[in-house]
C-alpha positions in Angstrom: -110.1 24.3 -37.5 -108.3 20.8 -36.7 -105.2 19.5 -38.9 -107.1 16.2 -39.1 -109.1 15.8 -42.8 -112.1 13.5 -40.6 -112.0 14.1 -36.9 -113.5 11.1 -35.1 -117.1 12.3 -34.1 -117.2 12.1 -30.4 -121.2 13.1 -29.5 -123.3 15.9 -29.0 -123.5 17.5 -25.4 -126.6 18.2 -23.7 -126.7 21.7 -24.9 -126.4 20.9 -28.2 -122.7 21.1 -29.0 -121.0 18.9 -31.8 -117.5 17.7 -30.6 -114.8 16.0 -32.5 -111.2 14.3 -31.7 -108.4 15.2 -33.6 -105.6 12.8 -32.3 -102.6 14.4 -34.3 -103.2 18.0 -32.7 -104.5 16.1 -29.2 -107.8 18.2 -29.4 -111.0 18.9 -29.3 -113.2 20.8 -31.4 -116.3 22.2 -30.0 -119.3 23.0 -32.3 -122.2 25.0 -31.5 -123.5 26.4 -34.6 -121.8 27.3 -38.0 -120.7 30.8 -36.8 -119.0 29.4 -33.3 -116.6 26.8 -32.5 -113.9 26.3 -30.2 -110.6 24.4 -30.7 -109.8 22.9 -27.1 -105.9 21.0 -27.0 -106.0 19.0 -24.0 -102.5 20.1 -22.9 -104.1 23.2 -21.7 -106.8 21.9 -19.8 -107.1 20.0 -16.7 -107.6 17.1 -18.5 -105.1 15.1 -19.6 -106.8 12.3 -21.8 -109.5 12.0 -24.5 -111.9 10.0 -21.2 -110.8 13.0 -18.8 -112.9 15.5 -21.1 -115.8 13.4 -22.0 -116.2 12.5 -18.4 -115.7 16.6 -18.0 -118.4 17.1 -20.5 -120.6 14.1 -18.7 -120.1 16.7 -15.3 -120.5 19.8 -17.0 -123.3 19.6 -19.7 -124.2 15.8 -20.1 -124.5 13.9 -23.3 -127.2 14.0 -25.2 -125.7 11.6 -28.1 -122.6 9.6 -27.2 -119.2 9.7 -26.1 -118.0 7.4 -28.8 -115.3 6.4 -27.6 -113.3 3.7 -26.1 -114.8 -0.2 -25.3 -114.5 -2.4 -28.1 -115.3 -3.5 -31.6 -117.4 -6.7 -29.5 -118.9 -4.4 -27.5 -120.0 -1.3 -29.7 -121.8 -4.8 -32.1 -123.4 -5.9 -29.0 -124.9 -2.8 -28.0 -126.0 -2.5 -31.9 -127.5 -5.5 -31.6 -129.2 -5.1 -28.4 -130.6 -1.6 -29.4 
């Protein structure tokens, strides 16, 4: 479904969707089940950045695991840590 061989593993929405980054197509692949995904290029969206659709998703369906994206290396060890 994406060009990328390991997509970065972004979270799991609250309604129990899988979704990965692709950065060389600038997309996102939406998992529900085995049967049904959805390849979603943010050019034709609304949102413009990678933050744009997880906030999106945040609004639309919350997160149940994740985003896992931006901060830090410091930070993501300190919140391991603290956990």
């Amino acid at each position: 479904m994406l060009t990328q061989n390991r997509p970065l593993f972004l979270g799991i929405d609250g309604e129990g969707a899988a979704h990965y980054w692709d950065s060389y197509e600038f997309a996102v692949a939406v998992v529900v089940s085995d049967a049904q995904a959805e390849k979603v290029k943010l050019a034709e969206t609304p949102h413009e950045t990678l933050a744009g659709w997880c906030e999106y998703t945040q609004d639309e369906r919350g997160w149940a695991v994740g985003p896992h994206v931006g901060g830090s290396l410091i930070g993501d060890l300190a919140r391991g840590l603290n956990a």
